[in-house]
RONU-179498 format. One record per atom (N, C-alpha, C): residue number from 1; atom name; y, z, x. Coordinates in nm, 2 decimals. Layout:
! RONU-179498
SITE   num   atome        v        w        u
SITE   NUM      CA        Y        Z        X
...
END
This chain:
! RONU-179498
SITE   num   atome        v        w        u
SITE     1       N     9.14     7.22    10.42
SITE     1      CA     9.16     7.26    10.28
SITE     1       C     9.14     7.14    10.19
SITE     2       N     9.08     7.15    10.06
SITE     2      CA     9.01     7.05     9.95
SITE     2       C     9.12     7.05     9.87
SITE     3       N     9.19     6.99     9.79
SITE     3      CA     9.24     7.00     9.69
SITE     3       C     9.16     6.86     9.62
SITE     4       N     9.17     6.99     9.42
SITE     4      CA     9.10     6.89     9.37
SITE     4       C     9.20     6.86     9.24
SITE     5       N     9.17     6.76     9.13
SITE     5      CA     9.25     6.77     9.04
SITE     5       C     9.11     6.81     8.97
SITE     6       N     9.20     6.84     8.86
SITE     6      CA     9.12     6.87     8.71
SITE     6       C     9.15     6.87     8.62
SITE     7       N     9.09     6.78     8.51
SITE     7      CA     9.13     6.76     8.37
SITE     7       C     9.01     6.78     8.27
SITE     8       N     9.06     6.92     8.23
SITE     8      CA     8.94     6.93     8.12
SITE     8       C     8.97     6.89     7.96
SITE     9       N     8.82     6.88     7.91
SITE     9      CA     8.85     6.82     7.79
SITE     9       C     8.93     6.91     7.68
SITE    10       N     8.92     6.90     7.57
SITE    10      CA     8.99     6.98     7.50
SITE    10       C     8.88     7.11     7.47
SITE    11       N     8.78     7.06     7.44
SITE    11      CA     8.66     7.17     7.42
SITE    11       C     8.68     7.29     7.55
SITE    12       N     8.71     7.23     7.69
SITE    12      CA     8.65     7.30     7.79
SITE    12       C     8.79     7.40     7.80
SITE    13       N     8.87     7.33     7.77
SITE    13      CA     9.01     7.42     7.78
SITE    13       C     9.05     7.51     7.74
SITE    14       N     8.98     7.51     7.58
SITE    14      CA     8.99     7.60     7.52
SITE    14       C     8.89     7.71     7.54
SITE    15       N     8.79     7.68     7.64
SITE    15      CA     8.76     7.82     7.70
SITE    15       C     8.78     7.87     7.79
SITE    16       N     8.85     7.79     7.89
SITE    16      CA     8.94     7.84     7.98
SITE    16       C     9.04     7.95     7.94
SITE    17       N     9.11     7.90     7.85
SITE    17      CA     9.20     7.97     7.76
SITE    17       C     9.13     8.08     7.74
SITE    18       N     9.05     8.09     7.66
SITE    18      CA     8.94     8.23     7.63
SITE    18       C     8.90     8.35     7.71
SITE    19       N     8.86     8.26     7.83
SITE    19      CA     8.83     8.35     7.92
SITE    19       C     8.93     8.38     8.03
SITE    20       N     9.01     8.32     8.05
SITE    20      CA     9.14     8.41     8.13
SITE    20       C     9.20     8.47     8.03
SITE    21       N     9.23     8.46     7.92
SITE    21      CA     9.26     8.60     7.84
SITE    21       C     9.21     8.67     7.83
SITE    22       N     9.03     8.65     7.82
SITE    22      CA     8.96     8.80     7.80
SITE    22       C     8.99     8.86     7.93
SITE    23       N     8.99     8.79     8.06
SITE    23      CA     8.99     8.87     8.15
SITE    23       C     9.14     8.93     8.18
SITE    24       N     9.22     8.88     8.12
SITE    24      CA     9.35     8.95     8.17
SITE    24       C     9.37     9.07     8.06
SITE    25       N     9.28     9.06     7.95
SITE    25      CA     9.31     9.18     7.86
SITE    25       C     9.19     9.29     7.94
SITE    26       N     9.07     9.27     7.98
SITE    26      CA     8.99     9.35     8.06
SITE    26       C     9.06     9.43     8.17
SITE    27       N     9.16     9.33     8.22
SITE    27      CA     9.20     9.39     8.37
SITE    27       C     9.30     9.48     8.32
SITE    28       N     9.40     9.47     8.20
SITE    28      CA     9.51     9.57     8.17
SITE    28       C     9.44     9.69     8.08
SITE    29       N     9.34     9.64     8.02
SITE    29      CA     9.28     9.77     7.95
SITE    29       C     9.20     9.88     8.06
SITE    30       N     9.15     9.84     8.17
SITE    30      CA     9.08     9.88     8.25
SITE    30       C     9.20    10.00     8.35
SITE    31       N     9.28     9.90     8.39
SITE    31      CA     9.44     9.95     8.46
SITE    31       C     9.48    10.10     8.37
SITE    32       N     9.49    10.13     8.23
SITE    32      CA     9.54    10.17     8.13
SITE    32       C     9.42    10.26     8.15
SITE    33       N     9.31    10.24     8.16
SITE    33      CA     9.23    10.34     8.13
SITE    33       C     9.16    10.45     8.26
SITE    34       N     9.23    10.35     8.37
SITE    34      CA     9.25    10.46     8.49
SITE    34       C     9.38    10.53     8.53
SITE    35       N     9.47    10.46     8.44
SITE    35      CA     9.63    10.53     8.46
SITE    35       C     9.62    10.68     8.36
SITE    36       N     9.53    10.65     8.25
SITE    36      CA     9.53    10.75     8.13
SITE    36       C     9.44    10.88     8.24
SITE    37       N     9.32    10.85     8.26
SITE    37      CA     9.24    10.90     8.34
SITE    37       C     9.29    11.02     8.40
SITE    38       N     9.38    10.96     8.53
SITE    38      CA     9.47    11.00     8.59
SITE    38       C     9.57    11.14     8.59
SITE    39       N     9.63    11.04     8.48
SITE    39      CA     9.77    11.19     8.41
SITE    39       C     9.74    11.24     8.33
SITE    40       N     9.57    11.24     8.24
SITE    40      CA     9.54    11.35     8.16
SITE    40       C     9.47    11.43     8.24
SITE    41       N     9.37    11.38     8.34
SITE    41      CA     9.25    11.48     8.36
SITE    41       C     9.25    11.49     8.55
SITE    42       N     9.35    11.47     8.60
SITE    42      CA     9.40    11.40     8.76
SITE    42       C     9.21    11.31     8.80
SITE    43       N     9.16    11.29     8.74
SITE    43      CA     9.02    11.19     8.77
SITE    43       C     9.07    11.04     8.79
SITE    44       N     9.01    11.03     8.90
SITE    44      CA     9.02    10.88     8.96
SITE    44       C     8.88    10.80     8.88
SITE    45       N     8.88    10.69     8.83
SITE    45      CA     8.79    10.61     8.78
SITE    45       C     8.74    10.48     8.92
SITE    46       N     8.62    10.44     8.93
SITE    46      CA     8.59    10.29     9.00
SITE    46       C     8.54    10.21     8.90
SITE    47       N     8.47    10.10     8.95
SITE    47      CA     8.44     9.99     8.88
SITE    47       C     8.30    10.07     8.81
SITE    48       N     8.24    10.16     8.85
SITE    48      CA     8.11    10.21     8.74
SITE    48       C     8.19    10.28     8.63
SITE    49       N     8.25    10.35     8.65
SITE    49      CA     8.30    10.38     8.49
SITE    49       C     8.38    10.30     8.41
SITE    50       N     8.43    10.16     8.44
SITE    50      CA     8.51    10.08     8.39
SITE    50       C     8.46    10.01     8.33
SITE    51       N     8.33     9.97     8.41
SITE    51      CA     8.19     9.89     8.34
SITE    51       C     8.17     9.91     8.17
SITE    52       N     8.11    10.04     8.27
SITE    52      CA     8.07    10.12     8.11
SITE    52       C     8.20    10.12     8.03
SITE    53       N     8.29    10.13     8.04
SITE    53      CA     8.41    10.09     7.90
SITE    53       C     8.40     9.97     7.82
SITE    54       N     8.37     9.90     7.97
SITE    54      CA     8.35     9.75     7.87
SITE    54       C     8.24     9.70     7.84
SITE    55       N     8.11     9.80     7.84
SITE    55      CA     8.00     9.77     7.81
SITE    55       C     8.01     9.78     7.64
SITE    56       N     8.07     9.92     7.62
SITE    56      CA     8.15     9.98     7.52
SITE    56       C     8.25     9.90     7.40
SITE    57       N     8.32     9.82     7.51
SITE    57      CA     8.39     9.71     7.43
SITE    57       C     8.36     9.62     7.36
SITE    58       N     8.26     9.55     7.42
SITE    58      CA     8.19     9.43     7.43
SITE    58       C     8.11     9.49     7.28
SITE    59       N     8.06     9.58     7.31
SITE    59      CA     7.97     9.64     7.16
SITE    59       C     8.08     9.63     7.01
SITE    60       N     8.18     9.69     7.05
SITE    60      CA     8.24     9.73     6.98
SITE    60       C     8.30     9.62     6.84
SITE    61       N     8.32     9.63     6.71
SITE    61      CA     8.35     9.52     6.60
SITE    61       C     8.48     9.49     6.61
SITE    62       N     8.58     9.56     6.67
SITE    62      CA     8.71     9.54     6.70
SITE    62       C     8.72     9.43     6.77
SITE    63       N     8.63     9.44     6.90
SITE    63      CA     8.69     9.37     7.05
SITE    63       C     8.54     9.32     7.02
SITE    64       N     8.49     9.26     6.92
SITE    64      CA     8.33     9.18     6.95
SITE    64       C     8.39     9.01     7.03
SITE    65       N     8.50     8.97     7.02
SITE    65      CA     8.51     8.84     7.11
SITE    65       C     8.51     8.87     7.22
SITE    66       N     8.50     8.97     7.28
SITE    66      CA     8.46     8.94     7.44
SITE    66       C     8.34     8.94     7.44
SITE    67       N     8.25     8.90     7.37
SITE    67      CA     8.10     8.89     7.39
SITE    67       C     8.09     8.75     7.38
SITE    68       N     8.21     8.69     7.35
SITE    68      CA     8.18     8.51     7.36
SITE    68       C     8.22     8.50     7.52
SITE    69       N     8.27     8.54     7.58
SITE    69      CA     8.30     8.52     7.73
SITE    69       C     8.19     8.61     7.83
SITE    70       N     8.14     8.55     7.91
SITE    70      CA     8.04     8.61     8.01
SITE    70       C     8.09     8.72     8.12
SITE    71       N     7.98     8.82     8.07
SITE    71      CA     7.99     8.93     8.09
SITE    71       C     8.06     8.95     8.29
SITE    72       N     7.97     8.85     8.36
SITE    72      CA     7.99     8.85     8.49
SITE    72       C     8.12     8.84     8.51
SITE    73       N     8.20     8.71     8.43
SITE    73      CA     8.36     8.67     8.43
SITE    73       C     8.43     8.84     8.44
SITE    74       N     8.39     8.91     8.27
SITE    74      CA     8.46     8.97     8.32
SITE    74       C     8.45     9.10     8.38
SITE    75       N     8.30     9.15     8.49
SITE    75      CA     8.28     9.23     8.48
SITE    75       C     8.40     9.17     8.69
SITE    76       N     8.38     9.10     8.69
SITE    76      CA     8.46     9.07     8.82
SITE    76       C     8.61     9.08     8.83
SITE    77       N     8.71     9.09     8.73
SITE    77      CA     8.82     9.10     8.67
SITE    77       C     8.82     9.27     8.72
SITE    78       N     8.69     9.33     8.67
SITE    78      CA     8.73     9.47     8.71
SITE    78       C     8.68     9.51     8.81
SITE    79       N     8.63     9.48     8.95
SITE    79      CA     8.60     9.42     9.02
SITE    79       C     8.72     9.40     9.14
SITE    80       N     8.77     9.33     9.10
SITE    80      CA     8.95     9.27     9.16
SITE    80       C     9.03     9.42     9.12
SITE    81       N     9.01     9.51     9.00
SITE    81      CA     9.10     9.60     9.01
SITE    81       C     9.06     9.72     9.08
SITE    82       N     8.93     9.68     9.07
SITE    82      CA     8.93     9.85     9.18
SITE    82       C     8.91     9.78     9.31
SITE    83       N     8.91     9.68     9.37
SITE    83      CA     8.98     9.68     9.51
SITE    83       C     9.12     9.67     9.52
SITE    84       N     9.17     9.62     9.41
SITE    84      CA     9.33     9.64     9.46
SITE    84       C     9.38     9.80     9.45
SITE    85       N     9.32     9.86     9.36
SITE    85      CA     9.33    10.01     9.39
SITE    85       C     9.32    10.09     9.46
SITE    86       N     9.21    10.07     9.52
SITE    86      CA     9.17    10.06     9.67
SITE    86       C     9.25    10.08     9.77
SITE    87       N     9.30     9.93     9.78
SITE    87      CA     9.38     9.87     9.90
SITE    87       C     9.54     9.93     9.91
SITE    88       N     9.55     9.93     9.72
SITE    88      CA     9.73    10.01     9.73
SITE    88       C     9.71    10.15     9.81
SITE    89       N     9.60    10.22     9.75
SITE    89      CA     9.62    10.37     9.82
SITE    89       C     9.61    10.37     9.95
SITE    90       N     9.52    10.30    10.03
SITE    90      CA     9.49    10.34    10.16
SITE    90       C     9.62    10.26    10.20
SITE    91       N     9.69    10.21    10.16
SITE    91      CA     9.83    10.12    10.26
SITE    91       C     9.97    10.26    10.20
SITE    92       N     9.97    10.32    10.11
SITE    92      CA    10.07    10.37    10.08
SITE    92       C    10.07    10.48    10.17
SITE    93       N     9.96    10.54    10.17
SITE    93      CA     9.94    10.68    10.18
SITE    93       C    10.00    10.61    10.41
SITE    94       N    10.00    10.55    10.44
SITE    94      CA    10.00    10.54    10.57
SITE    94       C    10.16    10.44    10.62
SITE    95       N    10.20    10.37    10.48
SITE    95      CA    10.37    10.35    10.54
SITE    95       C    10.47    10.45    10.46
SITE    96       N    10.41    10.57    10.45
SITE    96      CA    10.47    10.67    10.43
SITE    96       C    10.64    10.70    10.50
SITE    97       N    10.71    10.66    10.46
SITE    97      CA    10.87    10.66    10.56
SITE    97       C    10.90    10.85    10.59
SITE    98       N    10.86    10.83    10.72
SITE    98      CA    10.94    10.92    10.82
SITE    98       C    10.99    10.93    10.91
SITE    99       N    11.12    10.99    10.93
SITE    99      CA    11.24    10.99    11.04
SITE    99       C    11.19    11.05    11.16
SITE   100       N    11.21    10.97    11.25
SITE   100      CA    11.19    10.91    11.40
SITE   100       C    11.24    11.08    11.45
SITE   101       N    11.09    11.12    11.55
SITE   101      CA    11.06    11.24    11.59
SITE   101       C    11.18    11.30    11.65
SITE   102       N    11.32    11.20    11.74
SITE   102      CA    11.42    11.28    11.82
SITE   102       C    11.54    11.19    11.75
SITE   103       N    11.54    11.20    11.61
SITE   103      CA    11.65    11.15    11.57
SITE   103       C    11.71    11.27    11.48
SITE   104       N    11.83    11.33    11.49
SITE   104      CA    11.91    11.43    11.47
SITE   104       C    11.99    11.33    11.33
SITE   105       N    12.00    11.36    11.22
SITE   105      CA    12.09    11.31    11.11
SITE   105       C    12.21    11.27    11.15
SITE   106       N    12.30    11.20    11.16
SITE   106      CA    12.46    11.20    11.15
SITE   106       C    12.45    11.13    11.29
SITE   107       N    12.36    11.17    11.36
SITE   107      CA    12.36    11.12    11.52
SITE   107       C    12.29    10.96    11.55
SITE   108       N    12.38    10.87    11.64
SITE   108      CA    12.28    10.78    11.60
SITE   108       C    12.15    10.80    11.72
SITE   109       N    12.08    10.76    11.67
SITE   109      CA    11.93    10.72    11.79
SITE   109       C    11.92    10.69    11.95
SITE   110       N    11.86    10.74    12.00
SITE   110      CA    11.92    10.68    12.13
SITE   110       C    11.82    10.56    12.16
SITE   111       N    11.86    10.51    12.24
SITE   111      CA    11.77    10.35    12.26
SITE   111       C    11.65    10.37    12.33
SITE   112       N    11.56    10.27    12.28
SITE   112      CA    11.41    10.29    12.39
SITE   112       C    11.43    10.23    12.58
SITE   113       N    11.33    10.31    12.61
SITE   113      CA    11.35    10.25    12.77
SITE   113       C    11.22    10.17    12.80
SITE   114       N    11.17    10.13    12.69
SITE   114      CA    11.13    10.00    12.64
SITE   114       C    11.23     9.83    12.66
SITE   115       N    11.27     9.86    12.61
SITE   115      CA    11.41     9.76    12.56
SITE   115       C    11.55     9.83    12.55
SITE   116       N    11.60     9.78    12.70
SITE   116      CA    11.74     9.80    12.72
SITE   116       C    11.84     9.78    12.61
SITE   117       N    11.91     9.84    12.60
SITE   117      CA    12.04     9.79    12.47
SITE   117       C    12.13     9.67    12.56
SITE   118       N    12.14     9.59    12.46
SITE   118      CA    12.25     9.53    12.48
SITE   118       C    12.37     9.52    12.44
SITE   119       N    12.50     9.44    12.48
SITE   119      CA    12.60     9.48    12.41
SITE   119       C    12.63     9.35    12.33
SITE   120       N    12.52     9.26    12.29
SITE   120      CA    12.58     9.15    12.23
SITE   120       C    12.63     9.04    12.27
SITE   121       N    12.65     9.04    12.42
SITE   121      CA    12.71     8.96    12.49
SITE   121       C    12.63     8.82    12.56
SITE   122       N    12.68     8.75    12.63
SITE   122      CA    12.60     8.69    12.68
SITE   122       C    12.50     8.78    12.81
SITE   123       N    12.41     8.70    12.85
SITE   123      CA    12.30     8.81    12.90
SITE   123       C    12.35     8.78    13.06
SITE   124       N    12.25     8.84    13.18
SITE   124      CA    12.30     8.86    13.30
SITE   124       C    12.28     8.71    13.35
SITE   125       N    12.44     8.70    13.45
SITE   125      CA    12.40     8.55    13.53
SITE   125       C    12.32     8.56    13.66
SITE   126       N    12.26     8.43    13.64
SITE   126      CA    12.13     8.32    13.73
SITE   126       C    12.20     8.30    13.85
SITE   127       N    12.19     8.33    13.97
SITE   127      CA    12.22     8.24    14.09
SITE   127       C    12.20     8.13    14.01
SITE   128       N    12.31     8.03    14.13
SITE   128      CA    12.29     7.87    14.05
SITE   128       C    12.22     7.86    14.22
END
């Protein structure tokens, strides 16, 4: 592993600044505009219709400063969101919590014959 330092100038910082904001406002407007998606019209959005929002954006006289920030920066911002979208659903949908096929409520579980139960004790003695 590299570690590096870095000290930018004041010019460069402030576009650092720039563009991690544009991109964190990209990635919550993008989030917002698949959550809306969603609970108005049950439609799932990916990164091609997000695009085009912020192709839309970028045009737009309101939000014309994300045209000072490169488009790649932030078309990758949305990019990161629809894989993490991605990634939440296919992991939810499969640690789904359900109760153990011969476990009766109120009753406890009986032990695997895998792995003997113990009682906590010390374990069995060794010939010396």
């Amino acid at each position: 592993m590299y570690r590096y330092r870095f000290h930018p100038t004041e010019p460069q910082a402030e576009q650092l600044l720039q563009t991690f904001g544009a991109c964190r406002w990209v990635h919550n407007e993008g989030l917002a505009l698949r959550v809306n998606a969603w609970e108005e019209h049950r439609v799932s959005l990916g990164f091609a219709e997000t695009s085009r929002a912020l192709t839309g954006r970028r045009r737009a006289r309101k939000t014309s400063w994300l045209q000072d920030v490169p488009s790649t920066v932030l078309q990758q911002s949305l990019r990161h969101l629809d894989s993490a979208g991605k990634n939440c659903s296919s992991t939810t949908r499969s640690k789904v919590w359900r109760p153990a096929r011969h476990h009766t409520p109120g009753h406890p579980a009986r032990p695997s014959r895998a792995a003997p139960a113990t009682s906590g004790g010390p374990g069995p003695r060794r010939p010396r």
